[in-house]
N, C-alpha and C positions, 0 to 999 in steps of 0.2 A: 082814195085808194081804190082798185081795181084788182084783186088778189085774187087770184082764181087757187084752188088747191092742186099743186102740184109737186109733185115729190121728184128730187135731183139727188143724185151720190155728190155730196159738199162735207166737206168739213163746217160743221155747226158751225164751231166759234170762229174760225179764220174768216167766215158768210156773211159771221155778225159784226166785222169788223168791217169789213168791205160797205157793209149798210151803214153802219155810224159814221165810215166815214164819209161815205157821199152824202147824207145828210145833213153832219156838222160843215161842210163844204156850201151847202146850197143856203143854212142859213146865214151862215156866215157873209153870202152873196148878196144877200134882204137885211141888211140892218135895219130898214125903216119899214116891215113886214114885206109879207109876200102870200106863195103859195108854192106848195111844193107838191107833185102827185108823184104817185108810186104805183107802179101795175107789173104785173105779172101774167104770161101766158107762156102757151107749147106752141115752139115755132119750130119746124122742120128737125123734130123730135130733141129740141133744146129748151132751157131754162129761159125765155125771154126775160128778164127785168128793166126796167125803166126807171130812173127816179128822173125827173126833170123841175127845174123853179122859173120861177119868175123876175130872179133876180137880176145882176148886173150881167151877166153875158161875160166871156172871157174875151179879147182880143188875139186876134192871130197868129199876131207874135208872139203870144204868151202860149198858145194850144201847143205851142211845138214842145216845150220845154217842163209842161207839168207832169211828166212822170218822172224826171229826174228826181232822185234822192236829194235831199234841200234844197231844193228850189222853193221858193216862196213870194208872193208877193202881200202876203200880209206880215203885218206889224205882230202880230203875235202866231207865230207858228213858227215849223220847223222843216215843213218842206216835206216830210214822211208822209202822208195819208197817202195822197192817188200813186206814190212809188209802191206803199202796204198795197195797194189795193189793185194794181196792174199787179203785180207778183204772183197774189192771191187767186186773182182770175188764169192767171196763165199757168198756175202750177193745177188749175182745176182744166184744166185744154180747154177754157174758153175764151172771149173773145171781149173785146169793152171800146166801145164806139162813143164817140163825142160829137154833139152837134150842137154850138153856141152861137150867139148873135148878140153883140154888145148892144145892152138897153132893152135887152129882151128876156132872155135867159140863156137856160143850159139844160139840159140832157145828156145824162149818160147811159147806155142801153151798151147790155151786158148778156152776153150769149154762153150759157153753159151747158155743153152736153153730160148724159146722163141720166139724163129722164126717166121717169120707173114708169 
């Protein structure tokens, strides 16, 4: 982790759900371990967050279609998390970037302004 202290206008909990959920995401992507960082900075007076892993990487054809509401490609889920979690960002007017590469991992970097 890389957390620098920086204070945003967020709703706590809807924040904390956005975090659990890219987390449960990423290890979900590592069954057989990994690594996952997490960093935090002020980028052109916004929230930068990062969570990025190690894991499987999403395919192309899949990056299109993971914010739809059920969409799933795991056996146990429901498809809700990155729809919670796009919602969440954009009812906060910011921003959620994906950059994945199968057999490598994933990164999602999330842009939120409001910065104190």
């Amino acid at each position: 982790m890389d957390l620098k202290h920086i204070a945003a206008l967020t709703d706590k909990e809807s924040f904390r759900k956005v975090i659990r959920h890219l987390i449960i995401n990423s290890v979900d992507a590592m069954p057989f371990g990994g690594n996952i960082f997490i960093s935090a900075d002020k980028v052109e007076n916004k929230l930068e967050l990062r969570i990025r892993d190690t894991g499987f990487g999403i395919d192309s054809d899949i990056i299109k279609n993971i914010y739809e509401p059920l969409y799933t490609t795991k056996v146990k889920g429901v498809g809700l998390g990155l729809a919670i979690v796009k919602e969440i960002i954009e009812m906060h007017k910011g921003t959620i970037l994906l950059n994945s590469k199968v057999g490598k991992g994933t990164e999602f970097i999330l842009h939120i302004p409001g910065v104190l």
